[in-house]
N, C-alpha and C positions, 0 to 999 in steps of 0.2 A: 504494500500500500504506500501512496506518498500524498503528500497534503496538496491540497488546492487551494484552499480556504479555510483557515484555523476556524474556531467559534468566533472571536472579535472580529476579526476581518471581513466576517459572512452576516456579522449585525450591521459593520460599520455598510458595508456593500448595499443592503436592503436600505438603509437611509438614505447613500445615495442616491440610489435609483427611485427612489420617492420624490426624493427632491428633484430630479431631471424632469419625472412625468408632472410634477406638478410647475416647474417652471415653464414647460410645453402647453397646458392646459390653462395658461393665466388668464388667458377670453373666454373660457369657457365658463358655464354656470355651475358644469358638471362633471365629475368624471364619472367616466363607464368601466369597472374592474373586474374582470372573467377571468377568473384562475379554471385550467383544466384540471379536470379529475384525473387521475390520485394525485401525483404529484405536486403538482404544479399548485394545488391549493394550499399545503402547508408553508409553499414561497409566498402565493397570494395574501394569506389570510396577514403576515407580518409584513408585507406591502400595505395593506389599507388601514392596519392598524399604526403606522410607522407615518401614510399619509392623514390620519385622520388627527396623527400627535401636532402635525408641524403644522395643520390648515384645519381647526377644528370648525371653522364656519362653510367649509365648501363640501359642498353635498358630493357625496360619493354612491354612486347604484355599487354593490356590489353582489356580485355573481359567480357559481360555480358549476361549471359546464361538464357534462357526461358526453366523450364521444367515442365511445366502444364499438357500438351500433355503427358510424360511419366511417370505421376504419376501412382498408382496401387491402391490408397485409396480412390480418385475424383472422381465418375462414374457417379454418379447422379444429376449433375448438371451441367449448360452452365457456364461455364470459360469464360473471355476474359484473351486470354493471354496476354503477356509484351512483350517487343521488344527482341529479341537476335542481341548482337551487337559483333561479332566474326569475323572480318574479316583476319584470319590469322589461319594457319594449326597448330596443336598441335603435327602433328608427330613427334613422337621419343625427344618429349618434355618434362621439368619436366612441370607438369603443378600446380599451386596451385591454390585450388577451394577455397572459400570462404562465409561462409554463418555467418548471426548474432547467433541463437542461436540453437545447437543441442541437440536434443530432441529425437524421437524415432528412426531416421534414416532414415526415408522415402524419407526426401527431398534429401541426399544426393545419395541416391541410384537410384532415378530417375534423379538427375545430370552427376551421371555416363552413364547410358544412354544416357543422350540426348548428352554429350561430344562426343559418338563415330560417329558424324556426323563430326565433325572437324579435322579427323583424332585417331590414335590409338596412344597416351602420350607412353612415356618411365617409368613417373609413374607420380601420382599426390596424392599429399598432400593437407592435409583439414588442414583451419584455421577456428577460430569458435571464437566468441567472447566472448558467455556463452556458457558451456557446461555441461547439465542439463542431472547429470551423471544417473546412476540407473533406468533409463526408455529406453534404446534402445528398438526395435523390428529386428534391424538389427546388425548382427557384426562392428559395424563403430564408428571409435576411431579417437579424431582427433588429429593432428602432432602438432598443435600451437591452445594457447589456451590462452584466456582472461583472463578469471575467471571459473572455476569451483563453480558449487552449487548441492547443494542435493537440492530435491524439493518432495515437491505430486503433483500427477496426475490431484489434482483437481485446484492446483494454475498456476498462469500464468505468464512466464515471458515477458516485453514489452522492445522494447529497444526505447528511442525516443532518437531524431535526432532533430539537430536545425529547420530543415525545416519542421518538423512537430512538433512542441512543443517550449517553450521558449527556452529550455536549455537542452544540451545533456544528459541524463543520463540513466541507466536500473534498474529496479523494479520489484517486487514481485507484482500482481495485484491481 
């Protein structure tokens, strides 16, 4: 294993990146925050609560999106999905999606998907917390970004979370 991101570094990181989306979002009235399921919601959920320390007056929709169902690479096997928790339209919304780590593109690409059940955004921005450059299979670049890594195909990146491990940090497995 080797470090990516200690625990400090992965708090300090989600402040910045809070502070980016909200310095992009200064005309707006609102922000739109869709973490995808599983992962990406335990990066979400310390996004909006990170955005809602620094700008407690700006509304924030937030959202958490299930796209098991709209994957193209899962076919062979029984899924249980995760809950989608969207109670709010994304018309003609910025919307920012949110996942922990981007990899070949898949997952955001069936996120786009399943968004268009919530309505058709005005546009949406991807925040990613690694972005595990040199391996797409899709054109999908994300707008906010953690950390950038080069990696092989055959390493893995994990990110753990206080609630699943002692101590927040992300690794090379």
């Amino acid at each position: 294993m080797r470090n990516i991101l200690s625990g400090k570094q992965l708090a300090l990181t989600v402040q910045r990146l809070a502070q980016h989306i909200l310095e992009d979002q200064l005309t707006s009235s609102e922000i739109v925050l869709i973490g995808i399921q599983p992962r990406g919601v335990l990066f979400s959920d310390r996004l909006y609560q990170a955005i809602q320390a620094i700008e407690p007056s700006k509304q924030v929709n937030y959202g958490k999106l299930d796209i098991t169902f709209y994957r193209d690479d899962i076919r062979k096997e029984l899924h249980v999905a995760n809950a989608t928790d969207v109670n709010f339209s994304i018309e003609n919304k910025q919307v920012v999606l949110v996942d922990d780590v981007l990899y070949t593109g898949r997952t955001i690409r069936s996120a786009f998907d399943a968004l268009l059940a919530f309505g058709r955004p005005a546009g949406v921005k991807l925040c990613v917390l690694i972005d595990r450059r040199f391996s797409r299979e899709f054109p999908i670049q994300p707008d906010y970004v953690g950390k950038s890594i080069d990696s092989l195909f055959s390493q893995k990146v994990k990110v753990f979370w206080e609630e699943n491990s002692l101590e927040g940090r992300v690794e090379f497995l």
